[in-house]
Structures are given as structure tokens and as C-alpha cells.
Short mmCIF file of the C-alpha atoms (twelve columns), coordinates in Angstrom:
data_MODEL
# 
_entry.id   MODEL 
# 
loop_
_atom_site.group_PDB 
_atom_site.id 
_atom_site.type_symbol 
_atom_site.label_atom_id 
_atom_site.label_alt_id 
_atom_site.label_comp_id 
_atom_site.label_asym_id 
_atom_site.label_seq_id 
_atom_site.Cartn_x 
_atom_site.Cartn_y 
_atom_site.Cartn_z 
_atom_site.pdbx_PDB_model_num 
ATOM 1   C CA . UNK A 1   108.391 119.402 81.849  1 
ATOM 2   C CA . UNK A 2   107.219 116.336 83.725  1 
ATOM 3   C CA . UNK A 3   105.621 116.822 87.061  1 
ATOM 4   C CA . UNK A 4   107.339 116.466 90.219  1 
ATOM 5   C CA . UNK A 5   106.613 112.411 91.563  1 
ATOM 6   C CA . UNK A 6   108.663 112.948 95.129  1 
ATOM 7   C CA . UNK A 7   108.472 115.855 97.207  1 
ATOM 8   C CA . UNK A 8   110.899 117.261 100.215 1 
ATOM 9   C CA . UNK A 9   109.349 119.327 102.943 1 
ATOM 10  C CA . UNK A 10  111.223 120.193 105.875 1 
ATOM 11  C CA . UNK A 11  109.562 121.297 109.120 1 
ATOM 12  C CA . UNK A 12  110.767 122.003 111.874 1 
ATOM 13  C CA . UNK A 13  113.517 119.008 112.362 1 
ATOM 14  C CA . UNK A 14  111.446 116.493 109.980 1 
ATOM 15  C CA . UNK A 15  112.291 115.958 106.324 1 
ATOM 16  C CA . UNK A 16  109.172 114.865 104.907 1 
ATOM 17  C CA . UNK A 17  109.601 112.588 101.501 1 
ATOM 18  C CA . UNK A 18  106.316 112.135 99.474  1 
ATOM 19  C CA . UNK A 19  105.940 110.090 96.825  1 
ATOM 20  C CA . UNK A 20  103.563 111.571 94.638  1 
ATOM 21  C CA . UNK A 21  102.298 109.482 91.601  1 
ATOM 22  C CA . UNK A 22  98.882  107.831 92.690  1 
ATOM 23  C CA . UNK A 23  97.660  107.254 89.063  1 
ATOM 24  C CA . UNK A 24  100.618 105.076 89.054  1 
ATOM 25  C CA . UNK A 25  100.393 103.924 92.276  1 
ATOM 26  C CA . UNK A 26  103.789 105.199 93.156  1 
ATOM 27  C CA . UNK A 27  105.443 102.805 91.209  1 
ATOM 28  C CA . UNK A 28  108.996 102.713 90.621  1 
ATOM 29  C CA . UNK A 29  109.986 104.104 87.568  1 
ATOM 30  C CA . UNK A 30  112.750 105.504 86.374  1 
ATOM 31  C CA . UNK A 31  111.910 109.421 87.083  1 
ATOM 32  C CA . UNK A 32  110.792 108.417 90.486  1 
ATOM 33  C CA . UNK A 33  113.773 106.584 91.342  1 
ATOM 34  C CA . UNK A 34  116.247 109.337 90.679  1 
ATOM 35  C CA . UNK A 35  113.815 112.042 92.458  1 
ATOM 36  C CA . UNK A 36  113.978 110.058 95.376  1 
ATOM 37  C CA . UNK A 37  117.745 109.578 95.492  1 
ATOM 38  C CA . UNK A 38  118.244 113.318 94.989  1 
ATOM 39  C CA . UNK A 39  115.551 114.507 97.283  1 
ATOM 40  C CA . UNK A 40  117.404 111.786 99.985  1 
ATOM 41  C CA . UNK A 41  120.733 113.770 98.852  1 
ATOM 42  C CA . UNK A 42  118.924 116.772 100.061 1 
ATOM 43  C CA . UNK A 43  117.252 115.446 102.956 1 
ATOM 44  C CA . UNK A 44  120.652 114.056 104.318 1 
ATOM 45  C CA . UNK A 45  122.370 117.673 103.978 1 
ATOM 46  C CA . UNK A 46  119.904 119.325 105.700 1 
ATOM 47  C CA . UNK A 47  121.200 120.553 108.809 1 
ATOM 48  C CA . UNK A 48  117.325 121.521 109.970 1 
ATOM 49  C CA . UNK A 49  116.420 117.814 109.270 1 
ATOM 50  C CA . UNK A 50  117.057 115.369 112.508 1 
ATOM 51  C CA . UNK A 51  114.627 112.611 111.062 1 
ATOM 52  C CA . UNK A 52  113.230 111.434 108.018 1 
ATOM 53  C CA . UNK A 53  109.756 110.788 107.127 1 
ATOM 54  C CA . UNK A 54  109.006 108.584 103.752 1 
ATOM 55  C CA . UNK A 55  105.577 109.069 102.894 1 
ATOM 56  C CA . UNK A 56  102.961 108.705 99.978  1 
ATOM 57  C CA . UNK A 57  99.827  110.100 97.858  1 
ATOM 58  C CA . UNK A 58  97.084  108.192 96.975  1 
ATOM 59  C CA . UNK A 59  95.430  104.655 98.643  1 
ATOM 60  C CA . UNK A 60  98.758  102.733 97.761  1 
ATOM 61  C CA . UNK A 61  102.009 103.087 99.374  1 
ATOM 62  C CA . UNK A 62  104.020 101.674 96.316  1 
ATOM 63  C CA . UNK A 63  103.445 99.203  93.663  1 
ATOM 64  C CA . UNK A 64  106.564 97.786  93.059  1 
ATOM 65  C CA . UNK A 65  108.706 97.830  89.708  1 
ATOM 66  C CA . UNK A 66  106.871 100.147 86.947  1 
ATOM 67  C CA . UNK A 67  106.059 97.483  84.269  1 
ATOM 68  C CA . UNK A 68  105.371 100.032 81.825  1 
ATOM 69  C CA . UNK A 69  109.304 100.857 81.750  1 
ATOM 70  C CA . UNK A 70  110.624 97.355  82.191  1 
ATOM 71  C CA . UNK A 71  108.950 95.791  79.185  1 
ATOM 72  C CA . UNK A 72  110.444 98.313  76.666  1 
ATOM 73  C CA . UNK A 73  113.097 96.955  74.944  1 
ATOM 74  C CA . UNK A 74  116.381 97.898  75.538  1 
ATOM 75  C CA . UNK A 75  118.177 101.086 74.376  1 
ATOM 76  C CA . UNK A 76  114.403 102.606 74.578  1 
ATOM 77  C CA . UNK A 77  115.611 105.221 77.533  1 
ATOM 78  C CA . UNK A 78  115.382 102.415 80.393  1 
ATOM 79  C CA . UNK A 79  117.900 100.448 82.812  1 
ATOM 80  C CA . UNK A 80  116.391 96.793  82.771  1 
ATOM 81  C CA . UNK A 81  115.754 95.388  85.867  1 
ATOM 82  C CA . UNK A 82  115.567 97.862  89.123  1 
ATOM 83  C CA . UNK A 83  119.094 98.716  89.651  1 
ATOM 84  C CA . UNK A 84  117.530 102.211 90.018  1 
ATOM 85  C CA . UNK A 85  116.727 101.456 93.601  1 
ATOM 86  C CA . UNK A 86  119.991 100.497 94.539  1 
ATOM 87  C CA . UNK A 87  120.929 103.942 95.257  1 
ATOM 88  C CA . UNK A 88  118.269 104.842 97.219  1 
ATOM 89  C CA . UNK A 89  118.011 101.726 99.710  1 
ATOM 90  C CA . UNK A 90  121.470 102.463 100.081 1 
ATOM 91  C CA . UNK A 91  120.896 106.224 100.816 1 
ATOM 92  C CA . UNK A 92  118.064 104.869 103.676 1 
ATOM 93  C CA . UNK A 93  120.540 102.211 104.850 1 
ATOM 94  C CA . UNK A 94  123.670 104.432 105.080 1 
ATOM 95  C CA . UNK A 95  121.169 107.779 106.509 1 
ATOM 96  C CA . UNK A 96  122.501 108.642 109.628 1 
ATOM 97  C CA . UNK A 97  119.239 110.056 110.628 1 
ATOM 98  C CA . UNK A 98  116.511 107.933 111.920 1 
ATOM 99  C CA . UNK A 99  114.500 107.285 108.832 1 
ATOM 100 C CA . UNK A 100 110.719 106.189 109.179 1 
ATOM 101 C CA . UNK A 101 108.152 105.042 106.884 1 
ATOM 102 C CA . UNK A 102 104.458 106.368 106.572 1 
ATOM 103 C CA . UNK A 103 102.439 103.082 105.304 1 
ATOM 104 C CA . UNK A 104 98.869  103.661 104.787 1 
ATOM 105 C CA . UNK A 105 98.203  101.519 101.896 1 
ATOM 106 C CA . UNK A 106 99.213  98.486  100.234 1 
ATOM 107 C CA . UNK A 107 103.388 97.702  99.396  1 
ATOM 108 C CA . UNK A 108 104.433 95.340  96.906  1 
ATOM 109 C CA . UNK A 109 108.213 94.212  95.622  1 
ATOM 110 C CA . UNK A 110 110.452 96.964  95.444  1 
ATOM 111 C CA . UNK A 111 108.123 99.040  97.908  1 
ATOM 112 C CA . UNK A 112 109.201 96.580  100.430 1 
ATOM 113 C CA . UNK A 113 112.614 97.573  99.572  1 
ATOM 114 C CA . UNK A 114 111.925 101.029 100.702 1 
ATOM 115 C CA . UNK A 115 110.241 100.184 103.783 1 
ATOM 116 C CA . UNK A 116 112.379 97.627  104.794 1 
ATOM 117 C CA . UNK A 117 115.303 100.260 104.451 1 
ATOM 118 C CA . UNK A 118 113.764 102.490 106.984 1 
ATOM 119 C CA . UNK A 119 114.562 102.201 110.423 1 
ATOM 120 C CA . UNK A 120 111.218 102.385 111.951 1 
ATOM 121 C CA . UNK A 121 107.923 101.406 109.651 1 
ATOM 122 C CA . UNK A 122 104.353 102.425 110.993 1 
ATOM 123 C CA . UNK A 123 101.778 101.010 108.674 1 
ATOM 124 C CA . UNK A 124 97.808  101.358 108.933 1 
ATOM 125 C CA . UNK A 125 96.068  98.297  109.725 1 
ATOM 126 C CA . UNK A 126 94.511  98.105  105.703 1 
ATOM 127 C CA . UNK A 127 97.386  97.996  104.474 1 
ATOM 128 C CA . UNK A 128 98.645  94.675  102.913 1 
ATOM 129 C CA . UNK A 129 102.441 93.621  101.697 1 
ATOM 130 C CA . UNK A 130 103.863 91.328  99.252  1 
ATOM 131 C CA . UNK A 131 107.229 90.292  97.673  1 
ATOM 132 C CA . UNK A 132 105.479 89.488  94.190  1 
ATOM 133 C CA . UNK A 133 108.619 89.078  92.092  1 
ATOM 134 C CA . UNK A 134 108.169 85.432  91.855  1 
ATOM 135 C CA . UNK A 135 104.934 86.077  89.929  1 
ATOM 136 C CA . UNK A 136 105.951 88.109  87.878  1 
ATOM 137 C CA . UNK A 137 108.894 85.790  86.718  1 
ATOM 138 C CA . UNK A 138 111.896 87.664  88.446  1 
ATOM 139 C CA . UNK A 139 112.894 87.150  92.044  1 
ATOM 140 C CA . UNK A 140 112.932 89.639  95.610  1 
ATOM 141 C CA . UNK A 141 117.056 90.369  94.657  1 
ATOM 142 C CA . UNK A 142 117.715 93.617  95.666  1 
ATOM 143 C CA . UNK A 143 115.069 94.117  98.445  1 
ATOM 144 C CA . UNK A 144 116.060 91.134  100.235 1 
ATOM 145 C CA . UNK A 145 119.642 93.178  101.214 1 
ATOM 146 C CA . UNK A 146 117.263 95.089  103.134 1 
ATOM 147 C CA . UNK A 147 114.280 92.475  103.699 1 
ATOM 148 C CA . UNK A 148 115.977 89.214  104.960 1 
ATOM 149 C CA . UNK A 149 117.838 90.538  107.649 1 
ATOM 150 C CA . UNK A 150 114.514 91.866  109.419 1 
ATOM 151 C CA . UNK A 151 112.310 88.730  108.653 1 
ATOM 152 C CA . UNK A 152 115.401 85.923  108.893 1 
ATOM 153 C CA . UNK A 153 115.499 83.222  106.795 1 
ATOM 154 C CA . UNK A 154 112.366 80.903  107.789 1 
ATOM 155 C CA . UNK A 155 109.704 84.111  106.721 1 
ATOM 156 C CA . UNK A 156 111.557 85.032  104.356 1 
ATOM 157 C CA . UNK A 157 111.172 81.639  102.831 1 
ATOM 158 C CA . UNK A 158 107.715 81.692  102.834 1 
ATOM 159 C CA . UNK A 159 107.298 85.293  101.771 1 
ATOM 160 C CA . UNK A 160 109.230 85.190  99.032  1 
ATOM 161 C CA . UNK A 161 108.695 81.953  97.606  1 
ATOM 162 C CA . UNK A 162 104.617 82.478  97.526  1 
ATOM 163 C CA . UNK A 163 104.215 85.797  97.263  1 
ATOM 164 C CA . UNK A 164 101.275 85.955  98.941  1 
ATOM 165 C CA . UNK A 165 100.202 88.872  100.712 1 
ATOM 166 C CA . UNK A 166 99.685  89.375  104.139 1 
ATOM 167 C CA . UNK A 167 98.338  92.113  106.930 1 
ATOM 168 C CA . UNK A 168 100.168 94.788  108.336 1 
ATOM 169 C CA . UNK A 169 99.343  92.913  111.771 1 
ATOM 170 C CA . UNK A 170 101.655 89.922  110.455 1 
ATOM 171 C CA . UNK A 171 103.716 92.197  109.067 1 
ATOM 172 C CA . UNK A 172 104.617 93.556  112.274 1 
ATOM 173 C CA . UNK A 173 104.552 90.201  113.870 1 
ATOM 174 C CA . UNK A 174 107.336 89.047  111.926 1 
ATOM 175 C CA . UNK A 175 109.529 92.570  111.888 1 
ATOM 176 C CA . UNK A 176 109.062 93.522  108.312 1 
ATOM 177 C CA . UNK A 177 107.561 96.877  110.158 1 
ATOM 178 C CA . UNK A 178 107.440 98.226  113.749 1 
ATOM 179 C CA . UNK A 179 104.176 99.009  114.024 1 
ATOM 180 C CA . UNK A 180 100.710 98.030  112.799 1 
ATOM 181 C CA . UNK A 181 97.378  100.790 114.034 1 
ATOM 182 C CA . UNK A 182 94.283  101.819 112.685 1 
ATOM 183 C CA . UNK A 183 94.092  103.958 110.106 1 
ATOM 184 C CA . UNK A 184 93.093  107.058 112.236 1 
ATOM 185 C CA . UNK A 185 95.509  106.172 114.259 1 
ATOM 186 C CA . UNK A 186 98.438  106.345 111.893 1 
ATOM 187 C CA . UNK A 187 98.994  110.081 111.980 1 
ATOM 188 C CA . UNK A 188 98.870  110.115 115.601 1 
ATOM 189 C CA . UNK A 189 101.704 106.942 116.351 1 
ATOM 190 C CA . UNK A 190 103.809 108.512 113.774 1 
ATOM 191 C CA . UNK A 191 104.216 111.823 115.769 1 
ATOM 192 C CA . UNK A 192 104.640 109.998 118.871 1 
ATOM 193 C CA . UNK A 193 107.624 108.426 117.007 1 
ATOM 194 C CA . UNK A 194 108.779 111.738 115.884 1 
ATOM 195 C CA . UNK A 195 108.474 113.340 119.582 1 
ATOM 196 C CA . UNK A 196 110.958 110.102 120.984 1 
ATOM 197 C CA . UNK A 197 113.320 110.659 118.392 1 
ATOM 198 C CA . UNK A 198 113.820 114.507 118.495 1 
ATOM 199 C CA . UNK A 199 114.050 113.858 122.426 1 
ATOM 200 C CA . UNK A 200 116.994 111.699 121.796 1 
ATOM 201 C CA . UNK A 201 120.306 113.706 120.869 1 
ATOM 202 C CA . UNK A 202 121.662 113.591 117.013 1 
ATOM 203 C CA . UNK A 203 124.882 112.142 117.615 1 
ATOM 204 C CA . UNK A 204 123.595 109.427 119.665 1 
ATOM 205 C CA . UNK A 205 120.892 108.155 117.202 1 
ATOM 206 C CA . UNK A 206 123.433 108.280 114.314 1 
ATOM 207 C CA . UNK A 207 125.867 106.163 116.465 1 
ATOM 208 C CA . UNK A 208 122.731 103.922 117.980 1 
ATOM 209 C CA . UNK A 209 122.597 103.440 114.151 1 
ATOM 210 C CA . UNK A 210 126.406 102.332 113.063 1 
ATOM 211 C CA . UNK A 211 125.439 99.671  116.192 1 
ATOM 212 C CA . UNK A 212 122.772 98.430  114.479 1 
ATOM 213 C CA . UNK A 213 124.002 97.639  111.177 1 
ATOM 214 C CA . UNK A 214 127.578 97.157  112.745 1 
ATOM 215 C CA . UNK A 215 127.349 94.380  115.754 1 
ATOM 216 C CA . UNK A 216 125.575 91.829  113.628 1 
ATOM 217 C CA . UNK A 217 128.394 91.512  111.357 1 
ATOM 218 C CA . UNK A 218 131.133 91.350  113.659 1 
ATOM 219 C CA . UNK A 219 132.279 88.436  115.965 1 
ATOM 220 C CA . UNK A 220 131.062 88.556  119.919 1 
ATOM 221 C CA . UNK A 221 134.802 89.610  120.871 1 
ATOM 222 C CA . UNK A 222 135.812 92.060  118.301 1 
ATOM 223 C CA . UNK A 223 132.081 93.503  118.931 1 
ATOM 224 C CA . UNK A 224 132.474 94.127  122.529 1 
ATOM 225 C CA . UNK A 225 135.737 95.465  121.848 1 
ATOM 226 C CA . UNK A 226 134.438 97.607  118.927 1 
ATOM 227 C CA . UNK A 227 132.010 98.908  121.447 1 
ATOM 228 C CA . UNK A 228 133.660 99.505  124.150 1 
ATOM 229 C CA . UNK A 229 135.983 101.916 122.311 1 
ATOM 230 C CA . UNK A 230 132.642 103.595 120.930 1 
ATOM 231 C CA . UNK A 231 130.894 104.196 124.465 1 
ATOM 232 C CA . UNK A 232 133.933 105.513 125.890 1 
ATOM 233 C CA . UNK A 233 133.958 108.008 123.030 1 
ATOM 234 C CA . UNK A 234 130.520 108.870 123.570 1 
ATOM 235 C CA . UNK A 235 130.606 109.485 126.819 1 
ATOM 236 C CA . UNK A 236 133.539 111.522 126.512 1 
ATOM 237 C CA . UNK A 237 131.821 113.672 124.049 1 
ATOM 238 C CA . UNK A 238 129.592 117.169 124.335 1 
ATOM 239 C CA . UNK A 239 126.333 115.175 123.892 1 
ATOM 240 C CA . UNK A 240 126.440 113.239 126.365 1 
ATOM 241 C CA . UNK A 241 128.204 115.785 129.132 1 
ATOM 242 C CA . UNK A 242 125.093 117.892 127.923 1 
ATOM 243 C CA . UNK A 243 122.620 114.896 128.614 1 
ATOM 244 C CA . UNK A 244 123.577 114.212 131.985 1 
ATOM 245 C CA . UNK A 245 124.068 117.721 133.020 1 
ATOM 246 C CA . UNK A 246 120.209 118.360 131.927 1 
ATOM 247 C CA . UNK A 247 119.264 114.878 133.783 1 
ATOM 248 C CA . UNK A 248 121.273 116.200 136.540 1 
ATOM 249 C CA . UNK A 249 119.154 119.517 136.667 1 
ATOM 250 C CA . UNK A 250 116.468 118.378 136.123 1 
ATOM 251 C CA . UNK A 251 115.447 119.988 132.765 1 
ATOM 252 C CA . UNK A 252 115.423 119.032 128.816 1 
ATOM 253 C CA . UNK A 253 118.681 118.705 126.870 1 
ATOM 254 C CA . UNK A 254 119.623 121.229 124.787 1 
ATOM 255 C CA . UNK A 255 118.774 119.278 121.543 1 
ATOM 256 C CA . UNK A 256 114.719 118.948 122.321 1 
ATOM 257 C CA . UNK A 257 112.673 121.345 120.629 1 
ATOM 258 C CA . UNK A 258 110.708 123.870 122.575 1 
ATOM 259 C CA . UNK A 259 106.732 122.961 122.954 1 
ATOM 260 C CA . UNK A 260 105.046 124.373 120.098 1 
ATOM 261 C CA . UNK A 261 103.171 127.619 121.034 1 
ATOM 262 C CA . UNK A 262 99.599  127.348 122.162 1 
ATOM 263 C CA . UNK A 263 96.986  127.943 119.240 1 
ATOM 264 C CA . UNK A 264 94.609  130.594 119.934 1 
ATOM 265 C CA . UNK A 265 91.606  127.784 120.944 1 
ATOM 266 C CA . UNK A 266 94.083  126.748 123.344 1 
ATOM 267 C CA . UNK A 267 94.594  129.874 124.933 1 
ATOM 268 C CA . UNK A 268 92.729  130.491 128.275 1 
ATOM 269 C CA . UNK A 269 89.944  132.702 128.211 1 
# 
């Protein structure tokens, strides 16, 4: 039996997602691709789970397409092309908890994809990114659903077209991710993105969310309207009577986890 390539670990209210095949550096193949849909599945129906964390093994995030698979000829046990991923960016798009991505090593092609499908993208300061489908003789299709929107159309250009790689600083610069730190850093600004979104109450993020992907779409005057009907639903709902009732006295909402107990070298002597 093959060995697992994506792990789910759920602690506390995080849904951890590792992908787990450095001596390929996490590439996409096949088996990968359908682990990570179904361990999405999973992480989605999770009632523990508030907020998912995409993660990986090994010094590179992900490499892309696995080459390996795509040059076999057809009928050999592959799908040409990567319509394997489709499911999954759509899973991260359509995720109506806040999804973030873990980036401490280099992305390339479809990786993109996966980090561009995330809401939130923290990425070490090593790490590089490239679309490199041009080179290859194929073109950024499916990522760019999830790509162009974040970069717009003058970055995208440029990225795509030359598929030359650039820092996580300039990565951040242009929105591809939200944050760029140093690498011993990274662990740290991830759980101070965790902590803000487990402050923040479920039903809120997943309907900050359907604003996000819904208002750009949508003309100015059937957006406000859209929204207006939305905010007076929300603030006719139990969140948000529980939200300002805690503001109101003056102590956390019911939805914030408890401090973690101290650890015995934190106890007083």
C-alpha cells in the first residue's frame, strides 16, 4: 500500500493539511491530488476545525505538475493535463473556513494554484515562486482562476509570460501572498494569524468570505443592495447579539478559546 503523501491533524480548532512527499518535492501527482481533495472533504466536515492550515514536508513547498505522470502516454493510469487540481482549488475557494497557507520553501505552477486559493498566505522570506508553465510548453490555465484575480492583469502579464521567479518579498508586494518573514519567524506570524481568526466568530468569517468572492462580481447597486440584506441578517443573528453583549461586558465572546493552561516552567515557584 502506498504511503500516505497528505496528512489531516486537527487541534484544537485548526485542521492542519501536510503535504508529505519531499523526495518529490510535493509535486502534484495523481495520488496527491485526490488525498488532498479528500483530506479537504474531511477538513471541511469537521465541526472541531474553525480554520485551515495547508502546510508541507521537506525544503519545497510544491513543485508544480508531477512530470513523471504527465509524460506517460495515455490510458497508462493518468488524467493528462492537471484537471486533478480542479477539485481541490475549488474545495479552498468554496471553504467556508478561513484557509491559510504555510510557505517555507519554494512554489512553482500548480503550487501557486494552491496558495493562491488560500485566503491568507504567509511565506518565509527564502522562499521563491514561479508560474513555469510557459517553459515547460503548457500555459498557467487553471491556477490563474485563482492567481489573476490577486495579482490583476499587468503582474500577471509579466509573471506568466516569463516565468521567472521572484521573492516572497515581491510576492507579497504584488498580493500573490499576505505575508513575507524570516524563516524563524514563520511559525510565530502564522499563530498570530491563527489567534485573530479564532477571535473572530465562525459565522462571520464564513460570511466575510461569500463578500469577498461575491462583491467583485456584482454591479455597485445590486452589491450594496446584496449587502445590505446580508448585514441586516447578521446583525439580527445569535453571533452577533453574542458579540456585542461580550463587548458590552466587557469580556471574550463565547466563540474564543480559553488561554491554554500554563506549562509547568511557567508556573510560579
Amino acid at each position: 500500500m502506498a504511503a500516505e503523501l497528505v496528512h489531516l491533524d486537527t487541534v484544537g480548532d485548526v485542521a492542519t493539511l501536510t503535504l508529505d512527499a519531499p523526495g518529490h518535492r510535493n509535486s502534484l501527482s495523481r495520488q496527491l491530488l485526490e488525498e488532498l481533495a479528500a483530506q479537504l472533504q474531511r477538513a471541511v466536515a469537521e465541526p472541531r476545525a474553525r480554520v485551515l492550515v495547508l502546510t508541507h514536508t521537506g525544503p519545497v513547498f510544491c513543485a508544480g505538475a508531477d512530470l513523471d505522470e504527465q509524460l506517460e502516454p495515455p490510458g497508462a493510469g493518468t488524467s493528462p493535463g492537471v484537471g486533478g487540481l480542479v477539485p481541490v482549488l475549488q474545495a479552498l475557494w468554496a471553504c467556508p473556513k478561513p484557509t491559510l497557507a504555510r510557505v517555507a520553501g519554494p512554489a512553482r505552477g500548480g503550487g501557486l494554484g494552491l496558495i493562491g486559493a488560500c485566503d491568507l498566505a504567509v511565506a518565509a522570506q527564502t522562499a521563491t515562486f514561479a508560474f513555469s508553465e510557459v517553459r515547460l510548453g503548457v500555459a498557467p490555465a487553471v491556477v490563474s482562476v485563482v492567481t489573476l484575480p490577486k495579482l490583476g492583469p499587468a503582474a500577471a502579464a509579466e509573471l506568466y509570460l516569463t516565468a521567472t521567479p521572484i521573492s516572497a518579498d515581491r510576492a507579497a508586494a504584488l498580493g500573490l501572498i499576505t505575508r513575507s518573514v524570516p524563516a524563524a519567524d514563520l511559525d510565530r506570524t502564522v499563530r498570530e494569524y491563527l489567534d485573530a481568526l479564532q477571535a473572530a466568530a465562525p459565522g462571520a468569517l464564513a460570511a466575510t468570505k461569500q463578500i469577498l468572492r461575491t462583491v467583485p462580481t456584482l454591479p455597485v447597486l445590486e452589491a450594496l443592495t446584496a449587502m445590505a440584506a446580508l448585514s441586516a441578517d447578521l446583525f439580527q443573528g445569535a453571533e452577533a447579539r453574542e458579540g456585542m453583549a461580550a463587548f458590552r461586558e466587557r469580556r471574550p465572546p463565547a466563540w474564543v478559546p480559553p488561554p491554554p493552561l500554563p506549562t509547568t516552567e511557567e508556573l510560579p515557584p
